[in-house]
Backbone as numpy.savetxt, mean C-alpha at the origin, in Angstrom:
# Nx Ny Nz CAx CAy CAz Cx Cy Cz
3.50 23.78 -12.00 4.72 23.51 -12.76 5.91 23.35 -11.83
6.11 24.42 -10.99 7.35 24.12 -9.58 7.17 22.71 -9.40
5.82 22.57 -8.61 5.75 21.61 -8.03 6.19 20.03 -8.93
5.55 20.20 -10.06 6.01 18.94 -10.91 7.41 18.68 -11.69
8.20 19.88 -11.35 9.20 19.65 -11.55 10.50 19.28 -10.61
9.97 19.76 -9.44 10.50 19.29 -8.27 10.40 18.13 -7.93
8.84 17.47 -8.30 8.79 15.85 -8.50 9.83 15.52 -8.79
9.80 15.63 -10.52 11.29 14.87 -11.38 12.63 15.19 -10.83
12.74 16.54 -10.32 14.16 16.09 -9.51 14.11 14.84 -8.53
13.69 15.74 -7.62 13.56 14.50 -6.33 12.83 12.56 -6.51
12.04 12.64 -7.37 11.70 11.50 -7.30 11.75 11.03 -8.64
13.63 10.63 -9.32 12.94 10.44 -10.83 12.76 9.32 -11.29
12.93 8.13 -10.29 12.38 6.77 -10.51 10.94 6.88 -10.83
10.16 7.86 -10.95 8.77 7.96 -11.12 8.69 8.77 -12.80
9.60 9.00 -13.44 9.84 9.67 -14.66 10.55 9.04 -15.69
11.30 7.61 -15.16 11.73 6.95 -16.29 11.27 6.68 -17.40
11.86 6.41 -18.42 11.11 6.36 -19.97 11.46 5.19 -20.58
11.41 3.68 -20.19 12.06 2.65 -20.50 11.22 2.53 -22.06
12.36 2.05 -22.76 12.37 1.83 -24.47 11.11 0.98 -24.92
9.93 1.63 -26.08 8.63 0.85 -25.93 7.81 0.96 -25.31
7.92 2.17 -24.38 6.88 2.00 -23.06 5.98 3.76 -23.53
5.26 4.11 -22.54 4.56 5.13 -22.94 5.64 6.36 -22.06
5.81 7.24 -23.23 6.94 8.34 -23.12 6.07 9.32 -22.09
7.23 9.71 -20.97 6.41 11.03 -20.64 7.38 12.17 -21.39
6.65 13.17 -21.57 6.94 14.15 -22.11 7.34 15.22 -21.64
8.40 16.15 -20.86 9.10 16.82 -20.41 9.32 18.14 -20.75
8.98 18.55 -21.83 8.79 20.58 -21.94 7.91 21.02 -21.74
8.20 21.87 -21.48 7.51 23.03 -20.43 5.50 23.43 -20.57
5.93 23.38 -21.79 4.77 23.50 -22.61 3.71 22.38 -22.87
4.19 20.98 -23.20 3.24 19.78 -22.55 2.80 19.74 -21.21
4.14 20.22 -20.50 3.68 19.68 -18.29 1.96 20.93 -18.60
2.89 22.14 -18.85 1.52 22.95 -18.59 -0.04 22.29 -19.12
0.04 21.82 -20.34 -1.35 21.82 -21.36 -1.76 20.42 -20.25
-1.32 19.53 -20.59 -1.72 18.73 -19.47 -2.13 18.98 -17.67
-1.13 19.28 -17.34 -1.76 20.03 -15.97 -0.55 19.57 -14.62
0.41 18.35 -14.95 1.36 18.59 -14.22 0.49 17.67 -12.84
0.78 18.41 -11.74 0.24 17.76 -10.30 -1.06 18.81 -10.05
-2.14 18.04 -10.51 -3.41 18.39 -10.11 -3.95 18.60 -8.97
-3.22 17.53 -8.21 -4.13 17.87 -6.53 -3.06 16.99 -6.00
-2.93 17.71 -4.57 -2.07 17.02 -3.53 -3.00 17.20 -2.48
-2.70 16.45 -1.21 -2.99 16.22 0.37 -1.57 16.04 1.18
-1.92 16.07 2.52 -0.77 15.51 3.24 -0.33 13.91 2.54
-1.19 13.33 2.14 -1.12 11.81 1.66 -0.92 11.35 0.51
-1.28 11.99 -0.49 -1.64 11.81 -2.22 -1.18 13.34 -3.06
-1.13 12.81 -4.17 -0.50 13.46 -5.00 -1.50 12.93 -6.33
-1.90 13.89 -7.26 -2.79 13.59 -7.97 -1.76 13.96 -9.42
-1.47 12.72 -10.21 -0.37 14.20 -11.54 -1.49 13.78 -12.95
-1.76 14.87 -13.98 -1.81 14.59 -15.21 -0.58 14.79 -15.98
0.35 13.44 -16.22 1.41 13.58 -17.44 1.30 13.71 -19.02
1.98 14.26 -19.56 2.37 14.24 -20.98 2.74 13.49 -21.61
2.20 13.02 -22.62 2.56 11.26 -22.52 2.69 11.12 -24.42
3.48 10.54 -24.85 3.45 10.07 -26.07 3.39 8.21 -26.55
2.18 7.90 -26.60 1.87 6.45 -26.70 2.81 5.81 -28.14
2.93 4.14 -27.60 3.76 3.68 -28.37 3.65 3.96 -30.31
1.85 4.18 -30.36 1.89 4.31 -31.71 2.13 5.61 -32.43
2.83 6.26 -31.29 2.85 7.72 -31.72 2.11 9.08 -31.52
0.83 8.18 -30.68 -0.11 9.52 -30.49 0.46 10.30 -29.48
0.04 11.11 -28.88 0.23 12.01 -27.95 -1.36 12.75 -27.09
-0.79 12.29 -25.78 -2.17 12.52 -25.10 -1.65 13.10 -23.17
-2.45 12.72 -22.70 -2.58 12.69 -21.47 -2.73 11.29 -20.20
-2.06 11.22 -19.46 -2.29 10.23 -18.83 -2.18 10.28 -17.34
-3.31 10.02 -16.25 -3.19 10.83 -15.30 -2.78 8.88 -13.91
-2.16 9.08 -12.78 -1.83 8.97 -11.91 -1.86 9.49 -10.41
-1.99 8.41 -9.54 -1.43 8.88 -7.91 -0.59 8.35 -7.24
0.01 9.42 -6.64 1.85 8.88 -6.37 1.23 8.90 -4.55
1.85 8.74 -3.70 1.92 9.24 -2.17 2.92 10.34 -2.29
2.69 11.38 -1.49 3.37 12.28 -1.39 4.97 12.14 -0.67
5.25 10.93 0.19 6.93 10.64 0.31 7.31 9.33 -0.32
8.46 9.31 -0.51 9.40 8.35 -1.25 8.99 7.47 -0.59
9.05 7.28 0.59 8.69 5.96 1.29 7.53 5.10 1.06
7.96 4.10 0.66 6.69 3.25 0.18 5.72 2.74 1.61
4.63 2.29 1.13 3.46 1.99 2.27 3.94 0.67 2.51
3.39 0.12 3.58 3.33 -1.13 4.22 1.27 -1.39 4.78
1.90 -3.08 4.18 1.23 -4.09 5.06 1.67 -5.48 5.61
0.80 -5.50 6.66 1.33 -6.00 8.20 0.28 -7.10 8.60
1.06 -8.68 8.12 0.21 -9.66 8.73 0.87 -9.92 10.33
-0.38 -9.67 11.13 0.14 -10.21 12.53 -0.43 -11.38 12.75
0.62 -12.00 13.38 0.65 -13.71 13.93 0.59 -13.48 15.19
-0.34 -14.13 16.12 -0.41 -13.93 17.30 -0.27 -15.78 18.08
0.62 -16.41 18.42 0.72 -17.34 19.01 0.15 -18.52 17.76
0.86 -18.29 16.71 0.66 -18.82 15.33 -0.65 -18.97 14.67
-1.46 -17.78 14.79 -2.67 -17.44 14.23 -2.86 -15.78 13.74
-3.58 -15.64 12.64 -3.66 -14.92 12.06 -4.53 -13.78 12.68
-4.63 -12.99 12.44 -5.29 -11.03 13.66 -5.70 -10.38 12.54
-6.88 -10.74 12.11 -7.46 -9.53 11.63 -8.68 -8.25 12.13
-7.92 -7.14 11.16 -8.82 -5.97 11.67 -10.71 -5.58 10.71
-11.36 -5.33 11.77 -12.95 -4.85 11.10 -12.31 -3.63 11.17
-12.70 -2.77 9.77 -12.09 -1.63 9.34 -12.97 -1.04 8.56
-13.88 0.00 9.02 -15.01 0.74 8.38 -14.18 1.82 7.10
-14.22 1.44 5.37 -13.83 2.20 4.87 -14.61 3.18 3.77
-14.23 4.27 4.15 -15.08 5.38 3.41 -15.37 5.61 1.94
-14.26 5.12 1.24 -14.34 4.76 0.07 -15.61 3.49 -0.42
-15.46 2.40 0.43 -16.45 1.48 0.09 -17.54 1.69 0.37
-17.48 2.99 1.80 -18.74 2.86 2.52 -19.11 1.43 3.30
-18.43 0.42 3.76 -18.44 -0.64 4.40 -16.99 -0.82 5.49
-17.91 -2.02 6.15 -17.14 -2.23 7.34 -16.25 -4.08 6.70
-14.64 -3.98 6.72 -13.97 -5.19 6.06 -13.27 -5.47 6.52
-12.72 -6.56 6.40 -11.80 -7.42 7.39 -10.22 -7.49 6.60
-9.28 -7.08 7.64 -8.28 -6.76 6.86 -7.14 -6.34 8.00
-6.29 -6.23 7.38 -4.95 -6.61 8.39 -4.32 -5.12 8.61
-3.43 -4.89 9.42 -3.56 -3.33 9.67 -2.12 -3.28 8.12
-2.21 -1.89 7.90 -1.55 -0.90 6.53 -2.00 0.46 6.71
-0.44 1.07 6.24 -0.37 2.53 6.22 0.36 3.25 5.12
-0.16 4.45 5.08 1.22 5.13 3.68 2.39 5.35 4.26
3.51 5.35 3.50 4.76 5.78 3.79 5.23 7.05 4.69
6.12 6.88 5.64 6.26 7.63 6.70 7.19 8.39 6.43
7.58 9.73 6.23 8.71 10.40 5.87 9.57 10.13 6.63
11.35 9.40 6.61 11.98 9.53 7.51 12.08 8.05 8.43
11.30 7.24 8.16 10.97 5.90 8.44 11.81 5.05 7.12
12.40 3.92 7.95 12.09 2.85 6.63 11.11 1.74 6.99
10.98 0.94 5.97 10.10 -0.09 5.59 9.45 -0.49 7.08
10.41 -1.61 7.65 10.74 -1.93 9.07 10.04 -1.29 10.51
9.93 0.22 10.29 9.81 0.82 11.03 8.43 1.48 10.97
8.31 0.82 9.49 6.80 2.09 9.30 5.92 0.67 9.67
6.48 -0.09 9.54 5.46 -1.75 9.56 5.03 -1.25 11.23
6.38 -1.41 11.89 6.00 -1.20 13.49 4.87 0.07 14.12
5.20 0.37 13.63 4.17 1.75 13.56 3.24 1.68 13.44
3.02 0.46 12.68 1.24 0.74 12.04 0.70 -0.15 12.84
1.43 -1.11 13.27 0.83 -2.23 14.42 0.65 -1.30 15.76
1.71 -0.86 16.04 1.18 0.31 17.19 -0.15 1.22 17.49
0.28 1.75 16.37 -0.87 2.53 16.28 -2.48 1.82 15.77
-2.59 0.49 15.49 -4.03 0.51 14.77 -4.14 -0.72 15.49
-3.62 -1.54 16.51 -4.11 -2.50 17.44 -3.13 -2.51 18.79
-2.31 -1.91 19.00 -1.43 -1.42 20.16 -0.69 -2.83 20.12
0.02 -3.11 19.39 0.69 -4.25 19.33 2.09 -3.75 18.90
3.14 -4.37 19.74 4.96 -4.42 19.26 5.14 -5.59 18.60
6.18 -5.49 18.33 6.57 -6.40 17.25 7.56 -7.05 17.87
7.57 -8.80 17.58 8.72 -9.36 18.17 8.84 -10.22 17.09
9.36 -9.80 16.13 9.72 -10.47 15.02 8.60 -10.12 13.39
9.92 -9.69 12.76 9.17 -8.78 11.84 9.71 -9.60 10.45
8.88 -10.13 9.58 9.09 -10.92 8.65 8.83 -10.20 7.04
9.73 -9.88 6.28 9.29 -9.49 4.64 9.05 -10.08 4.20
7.98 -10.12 3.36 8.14 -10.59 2.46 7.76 -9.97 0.92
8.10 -9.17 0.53 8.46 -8.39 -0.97 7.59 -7.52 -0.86
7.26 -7.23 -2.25 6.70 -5.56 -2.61 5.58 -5.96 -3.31
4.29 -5.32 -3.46 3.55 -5.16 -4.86 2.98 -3.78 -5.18
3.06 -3.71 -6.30 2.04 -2.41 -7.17 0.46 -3.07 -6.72
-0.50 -2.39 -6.24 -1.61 -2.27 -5.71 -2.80 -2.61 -6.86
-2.49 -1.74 -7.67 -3.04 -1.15 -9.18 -2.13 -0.42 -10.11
-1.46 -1.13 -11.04 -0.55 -0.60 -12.05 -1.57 0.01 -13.11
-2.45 0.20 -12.82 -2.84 1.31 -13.74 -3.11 2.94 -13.70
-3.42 2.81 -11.78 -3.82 3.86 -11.79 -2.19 4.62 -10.70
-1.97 3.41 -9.92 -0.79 4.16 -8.92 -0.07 4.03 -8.83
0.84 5.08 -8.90 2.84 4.74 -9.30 3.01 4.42 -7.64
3.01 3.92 -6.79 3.83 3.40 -5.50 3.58 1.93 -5.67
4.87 1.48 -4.97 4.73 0.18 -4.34 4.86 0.16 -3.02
4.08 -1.21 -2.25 3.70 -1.27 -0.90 4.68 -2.55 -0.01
5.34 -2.05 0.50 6.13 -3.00 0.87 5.38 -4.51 2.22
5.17 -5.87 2.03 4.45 -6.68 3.10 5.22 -7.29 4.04
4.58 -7.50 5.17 5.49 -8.36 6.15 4.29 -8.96 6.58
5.37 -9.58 7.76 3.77 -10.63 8.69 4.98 -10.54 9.97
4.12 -10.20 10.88 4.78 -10.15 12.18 4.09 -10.91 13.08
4.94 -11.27 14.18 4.86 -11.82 15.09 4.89 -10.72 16.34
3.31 -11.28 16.66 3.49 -10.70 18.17 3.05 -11.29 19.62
3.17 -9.79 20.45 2.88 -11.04 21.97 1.37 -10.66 22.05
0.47 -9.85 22.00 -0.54 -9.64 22.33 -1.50 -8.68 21.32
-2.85 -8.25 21.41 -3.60 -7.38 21.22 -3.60 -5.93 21.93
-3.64 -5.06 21.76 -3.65 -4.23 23.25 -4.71 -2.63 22.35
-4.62 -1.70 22.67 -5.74 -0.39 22.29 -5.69 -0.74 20.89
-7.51 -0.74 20.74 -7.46 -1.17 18.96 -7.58 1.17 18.80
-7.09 1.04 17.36 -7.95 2.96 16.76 -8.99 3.17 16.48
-10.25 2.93 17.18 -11.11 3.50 17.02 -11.71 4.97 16.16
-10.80 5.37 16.70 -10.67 6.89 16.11 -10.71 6.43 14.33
-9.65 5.88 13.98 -9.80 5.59 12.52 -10.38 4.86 12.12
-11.71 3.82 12.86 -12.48 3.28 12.18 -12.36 2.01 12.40
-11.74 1.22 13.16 -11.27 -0.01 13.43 -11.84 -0.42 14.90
-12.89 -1.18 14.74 -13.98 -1.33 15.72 -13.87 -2.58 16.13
-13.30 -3.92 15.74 -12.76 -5.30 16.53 -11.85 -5.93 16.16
-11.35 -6.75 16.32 -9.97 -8.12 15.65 -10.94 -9.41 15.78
-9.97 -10.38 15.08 -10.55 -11.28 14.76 -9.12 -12.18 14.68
-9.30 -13.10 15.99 -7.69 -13.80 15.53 -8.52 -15.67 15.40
-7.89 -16.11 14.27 -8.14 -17.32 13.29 -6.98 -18.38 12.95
-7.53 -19.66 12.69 -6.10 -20.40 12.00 -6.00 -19.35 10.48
-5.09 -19.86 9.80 -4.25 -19.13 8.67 -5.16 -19.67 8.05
-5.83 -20.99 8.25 -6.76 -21.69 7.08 -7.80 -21.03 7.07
-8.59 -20.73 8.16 -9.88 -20.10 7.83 -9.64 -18.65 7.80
-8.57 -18.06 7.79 -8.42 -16.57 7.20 -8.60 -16.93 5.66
-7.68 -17.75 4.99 -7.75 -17.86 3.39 -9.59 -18.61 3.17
-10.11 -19.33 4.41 -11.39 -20.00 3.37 -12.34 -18.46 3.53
-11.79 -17.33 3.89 -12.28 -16.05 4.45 -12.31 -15.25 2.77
-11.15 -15.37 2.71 -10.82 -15.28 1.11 -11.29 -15.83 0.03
-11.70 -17.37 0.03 -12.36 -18.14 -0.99 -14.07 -17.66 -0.75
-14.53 -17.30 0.27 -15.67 -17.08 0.41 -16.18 -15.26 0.20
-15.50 -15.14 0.03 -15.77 -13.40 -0.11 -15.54 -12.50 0.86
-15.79 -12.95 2.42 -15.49 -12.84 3.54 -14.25 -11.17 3.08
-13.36 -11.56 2.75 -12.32 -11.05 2.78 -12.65 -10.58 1.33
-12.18 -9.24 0.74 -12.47 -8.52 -0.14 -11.58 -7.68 -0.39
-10.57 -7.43 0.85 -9.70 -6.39 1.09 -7.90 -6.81 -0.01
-7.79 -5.99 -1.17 -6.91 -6.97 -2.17 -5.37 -6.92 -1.37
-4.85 -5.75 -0.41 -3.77 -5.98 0.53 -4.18 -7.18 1.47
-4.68 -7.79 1.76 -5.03 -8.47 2.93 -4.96 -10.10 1.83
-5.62 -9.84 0.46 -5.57 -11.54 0.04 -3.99 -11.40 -0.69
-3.34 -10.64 -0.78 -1.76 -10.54 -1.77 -0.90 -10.61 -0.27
-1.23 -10.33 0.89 0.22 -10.82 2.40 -0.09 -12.34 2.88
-1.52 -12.58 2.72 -1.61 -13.56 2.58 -1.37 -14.89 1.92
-1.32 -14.02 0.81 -0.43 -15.41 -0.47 0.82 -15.21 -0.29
1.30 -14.36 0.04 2.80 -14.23 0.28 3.24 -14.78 1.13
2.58 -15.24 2.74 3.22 -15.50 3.51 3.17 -16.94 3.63
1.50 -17.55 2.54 1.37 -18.93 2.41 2.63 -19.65 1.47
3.12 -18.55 0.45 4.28 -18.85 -0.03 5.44 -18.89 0.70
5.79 -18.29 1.44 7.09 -17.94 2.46 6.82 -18.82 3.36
6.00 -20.07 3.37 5.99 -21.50 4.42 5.15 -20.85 5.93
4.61 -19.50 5.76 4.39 -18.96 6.99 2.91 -19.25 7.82
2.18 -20.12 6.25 1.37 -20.91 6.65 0.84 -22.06 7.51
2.35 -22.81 6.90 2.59 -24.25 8.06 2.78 -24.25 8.98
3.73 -22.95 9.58 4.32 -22.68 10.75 3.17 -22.33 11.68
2.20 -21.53 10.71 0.99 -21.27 11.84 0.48 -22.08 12.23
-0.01 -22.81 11.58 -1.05 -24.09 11.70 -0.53 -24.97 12.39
């Protein structure tokens, strides 16, 4: 209960109740019966809310937030106007996928900075030109964050993280990254949404 109420202070863009929409429910006595924040990590935040649906029922509805305000990033790198992707063994799938480096939100970081970061750390690459291009919800059903994308430009490859599972790169025209995408190749849904973004943002042509 602390804990989920300390949520709604601190984070109450995550508690709004826009008109028509599914109510969360706020006394003391719903947070409890429901269960409030079920499970946290350094990374995740697990909540069951109190929820009153548009037709009136009243139920439960559960969510995962990241544990800081700071939204996640992903990071298309352009390397001498070609696309860098990472082989990335993930535990959830139990497979090894091709996909561009991304991280959760950095406490104390913004957007900008957490992008740089993640290129650092998951292919030893700086950034010489760091490009946005907008936000998406991942899964609006199950996770209240949004992930902020860029596509950067850099000068080189340098220490891939092994340690976290990231065992080669793969640098490509922009075209056969997307026929990577039409073919299944690519599976990873951050990796085909920076990609449409940046084919939208002309960042396609420029590569090619």
């Amino acid at each position: 209960m602390d804990t989920y109420d300390r949520l709604r202070t601190e984070r109450p863009e995550l508690f709004v109740n826009p008109p028509g929409g599914i109510e969360i429910l706020t006394d003391p006595a719903s947070v409890a019966a429901a269960g409030g924040v079920v499970y946290e990590d350094p990374y995740v935040m697990l909540l069951r809310d109190p929820v009153r649906f548009p037709d009136g029922r009243t139920g439960t509805y559960i969510r995962s937030i990241g544990t800081t305000a700071e939204p996640g990033c992903v990071v298309l790198p352009l390397l001498d106007g070609e696309v860098v992707l990472v082989e990335h063994f993930r535990h959830a799938t139990r497979s090894w996928l091709w996909e561009v480096p991304r991280g959760f939100g950095t406490s104390g970081l913004g957007g900008e900075q957490n992008a740089a970061k993640e290129l650092r750390e998951e292919i030893g690459a700086g950034v010489r030109e760091l490009i946005p291009l907008g936000a998406i919800h991942p899964d609006a059903g199950a996770l209240g964050d949004r992930v902020l994308l860029y596509a950067a430009r850099i000068d080189a490859i340098g220490d891939l993280a092994h340690g976290e599972g990231i065992r080669s790169t793969l640098t490509l025209p922009f075209a056969e990254a997307e026929e990577m995408v039409g073919d299944g190749r690519i599976m990873d849904a951050f990796t085909i949404a920076v990609l449409s973004r940046a084919r939208l943002a002309g960042l396609a042509d420029v590569a090619g």
